[in-house]
C-alpha positions in Angstrom: 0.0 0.0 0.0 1.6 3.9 -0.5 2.6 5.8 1.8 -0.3 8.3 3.4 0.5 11.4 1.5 0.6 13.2 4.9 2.9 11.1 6.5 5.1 11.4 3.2 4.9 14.9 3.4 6.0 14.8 7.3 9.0 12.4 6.3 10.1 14.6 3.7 10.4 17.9 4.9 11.5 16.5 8.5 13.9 14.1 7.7 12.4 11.2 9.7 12.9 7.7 10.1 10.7 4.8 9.1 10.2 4.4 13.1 8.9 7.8 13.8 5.2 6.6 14.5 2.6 9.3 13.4 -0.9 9.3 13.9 -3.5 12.0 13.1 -3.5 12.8 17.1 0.2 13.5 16.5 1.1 17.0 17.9 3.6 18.6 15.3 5.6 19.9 19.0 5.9 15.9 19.9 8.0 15.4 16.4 11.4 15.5 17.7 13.1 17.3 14.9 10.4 19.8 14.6 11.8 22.9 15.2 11.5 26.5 13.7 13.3 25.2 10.0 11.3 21.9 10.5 8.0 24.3 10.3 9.7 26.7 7.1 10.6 22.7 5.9 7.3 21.6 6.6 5.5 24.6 4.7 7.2 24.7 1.9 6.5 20.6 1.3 3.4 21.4 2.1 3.0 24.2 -0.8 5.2 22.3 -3.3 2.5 19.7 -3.3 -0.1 21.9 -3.1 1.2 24.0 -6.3 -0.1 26.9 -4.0 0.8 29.3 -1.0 -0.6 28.8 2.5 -1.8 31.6 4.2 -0.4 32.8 8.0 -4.0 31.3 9.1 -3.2 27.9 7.9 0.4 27.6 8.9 -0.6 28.5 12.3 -3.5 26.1 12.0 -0.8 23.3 11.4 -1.1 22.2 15.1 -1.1 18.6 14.0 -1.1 15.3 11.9 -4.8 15.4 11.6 -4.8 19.0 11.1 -2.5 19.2 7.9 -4.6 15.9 6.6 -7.9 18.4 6.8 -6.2 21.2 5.6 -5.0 19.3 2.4 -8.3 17.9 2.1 -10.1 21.2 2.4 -8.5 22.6 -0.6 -9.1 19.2 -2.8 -5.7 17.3 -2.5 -6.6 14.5 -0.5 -9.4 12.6 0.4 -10.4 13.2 4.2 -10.6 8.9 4.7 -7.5 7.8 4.9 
């Protein structure tokens, strides 16, 4: 089965291992190497899959797995049942 595209997304821009266990309840301040370049990382991933810009409401919405999961699926790039 692929990879969830939010967990793809998390891996990518942070650099983390196979082992890093994310779920949906997943607080992005739990994610060890999030820090203040993991967020820039995070966003920009975020926007280069996206093909669009986030606005300063979303990015600070971005509190955590499941919270990036409905913001993708709220503007049509991912299907909220995963």
């Amino acid at each position: 089965m692929a990879e969830d595209v939010v967990v793809a997304i998390l891996r990518n821009a942070l650099q983390l291992e196979d082992d890093c266990a994310l779920s949906d309840q997943t607080r992005l301040e739990e994610i060890p190497s999030m820090d203040s370049l993991g967020q820039v990382r995070l966003v920009m991933e975020i926007e280069r899959v996206l093909d669009d810009r986030l606005s300063m409401d979303e990015i600070l919405s971005m509190e955590s797995v499941g919270n990036i999961r409905s913001l993708l699926a709220a503007k049509g790039k991912l299907s909220v049942e995963c």
